[in-house]
N, C-alpha and C positions, 0 to 999 in steps of 0.2 A: 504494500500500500504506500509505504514511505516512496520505494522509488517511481510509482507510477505520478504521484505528487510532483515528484523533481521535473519528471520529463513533462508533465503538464506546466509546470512554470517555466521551464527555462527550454521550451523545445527549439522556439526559434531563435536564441540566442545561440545555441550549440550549431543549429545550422548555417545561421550566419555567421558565425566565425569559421566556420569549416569552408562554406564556399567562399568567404572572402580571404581567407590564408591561401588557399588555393589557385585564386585567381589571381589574388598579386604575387603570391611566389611565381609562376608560371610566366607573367608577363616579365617582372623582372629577370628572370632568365634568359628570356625571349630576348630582352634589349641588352643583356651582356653579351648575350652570343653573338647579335647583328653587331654588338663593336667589335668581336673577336672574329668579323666573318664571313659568318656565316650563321642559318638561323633552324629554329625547328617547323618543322612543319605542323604539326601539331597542336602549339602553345596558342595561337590564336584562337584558333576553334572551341578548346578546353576552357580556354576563360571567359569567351563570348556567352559559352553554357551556364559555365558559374555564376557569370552577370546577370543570366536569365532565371536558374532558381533563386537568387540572391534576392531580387524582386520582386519574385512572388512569397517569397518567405516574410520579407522584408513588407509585404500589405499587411501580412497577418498581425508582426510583430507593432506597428503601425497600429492596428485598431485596437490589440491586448492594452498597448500604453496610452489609448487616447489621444497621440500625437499624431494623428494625420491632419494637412493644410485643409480648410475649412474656410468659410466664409461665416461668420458669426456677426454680423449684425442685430439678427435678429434676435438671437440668443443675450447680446446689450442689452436689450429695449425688453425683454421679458421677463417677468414677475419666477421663482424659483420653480415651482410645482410645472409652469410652460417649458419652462428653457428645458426639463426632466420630458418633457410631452413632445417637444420637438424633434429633442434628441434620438426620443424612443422612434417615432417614426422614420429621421434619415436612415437611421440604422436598418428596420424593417426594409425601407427601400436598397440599402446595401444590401443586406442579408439576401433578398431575391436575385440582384444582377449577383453574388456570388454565386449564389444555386444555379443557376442558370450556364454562367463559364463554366463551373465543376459539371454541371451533365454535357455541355456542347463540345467543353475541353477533354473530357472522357471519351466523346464519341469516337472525336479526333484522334486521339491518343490510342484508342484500341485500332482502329481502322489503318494507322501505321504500322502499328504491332505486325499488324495482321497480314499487313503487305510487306513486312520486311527492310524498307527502308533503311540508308545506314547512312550515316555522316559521313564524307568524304575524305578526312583525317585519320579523323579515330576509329571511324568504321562501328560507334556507337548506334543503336539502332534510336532514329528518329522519335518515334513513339514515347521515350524515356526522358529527352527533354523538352516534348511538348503534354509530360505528366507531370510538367512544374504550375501550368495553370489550373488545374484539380486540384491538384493535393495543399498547391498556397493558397486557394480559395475555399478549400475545403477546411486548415486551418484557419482561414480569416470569418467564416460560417460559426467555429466552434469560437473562437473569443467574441464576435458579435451577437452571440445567443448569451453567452456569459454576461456581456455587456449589457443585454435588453434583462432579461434579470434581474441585474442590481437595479436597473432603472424603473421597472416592475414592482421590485421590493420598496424602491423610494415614494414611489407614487402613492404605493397604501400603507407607507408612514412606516413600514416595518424594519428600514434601518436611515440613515441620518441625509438629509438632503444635500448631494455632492454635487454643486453645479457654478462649481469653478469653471473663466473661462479660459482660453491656453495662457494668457499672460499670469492669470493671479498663479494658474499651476506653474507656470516658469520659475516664477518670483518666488514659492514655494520651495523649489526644487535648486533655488540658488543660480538657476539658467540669467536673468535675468536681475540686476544691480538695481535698490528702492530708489538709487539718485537716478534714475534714468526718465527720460523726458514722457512724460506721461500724458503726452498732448498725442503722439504720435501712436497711434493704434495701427 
């Protein structure tokens, strides 16, 4: 139980760091070699993929932290119990165009499988890294159900109302300096 805990908090942190060790190790090798050369053929391909699960891991890890860019005006101008009612619903509308890439991205992704396809480099089959838009959106389904939840729980009063907006979280978080110009939203 403890470690299934671990990998639910920290899944995309581990992956993110894995494909992006990855993908800078590779490139920088890639530019030692072209000074000493000559180059791989390979390393381009290999990082362009990593770049690619990196992204979609990187949506999911994005909504677990409530740090994706947003437009919040509205969310200003709204009384606590709304900006929680607003919220809940962009989320709802995430939550479907996820479902939606995870089933169309699946389609995709088997129907490559199925044909065989293979990278040109690495001779990876195709299918595996267009199984990055599933599985990062199938993670970003599972923190955004999490996420409608707590806002669920907030609405009927059942745990404390969080509706901080990214600045006061910045400011929180120490991202963000109290002397900083507070004219500039």
């Amino acid at each position: 139980m403890i470690v299934l805990k671990k990998i639910e908090q920290h899944i995309e942190e581990w992956l993110l760091v894995a494909f992006g060790s990855v993908m800078t190790t590779v490139i920088f090798i890639q530019v030692i070699m072209r000074e000493m050369g000559s180059s791989l053929s390979w390393s381009e391909e290999l990082g362009r993929y990593c770049f690619i699960w990196l992204v979609y891991i990187g949506i999911s890890y994005g909504v677990k932290k409530q740090r994706h860019i947003k437009v919040d005006v509205l969310l200003i101008l709204l009384k606590d119990k709304w900006k929680v009612v607003l919220s809940l619903f962009a989320n709802v509308l995430f939550f479907i165009f996820a479902a939606l890439v995870v089933y169309y991205g699946t389609d995709i992704s088997m129907n490559l499988l199925q044909l065989g396809q293979r990278s040109p480099a690495l001779q990876v089959e195709m299918g595996l890294v267009y199984l990055a838009a599933p599985i990062g959106m199938g993670l970003t389904m599972i923190r955004l159900a999490q996420n409608m939840y707590h806002q669920v729980l907030m609405l009927r009063g059942k745990t404390e109302m969080d509706v901080a907006d990214e600045r006061e979280r910045a400011k929180e978080e120490g991202e963000v300096s109290d002397d900083s110009n507070d004219s500039v939203r």
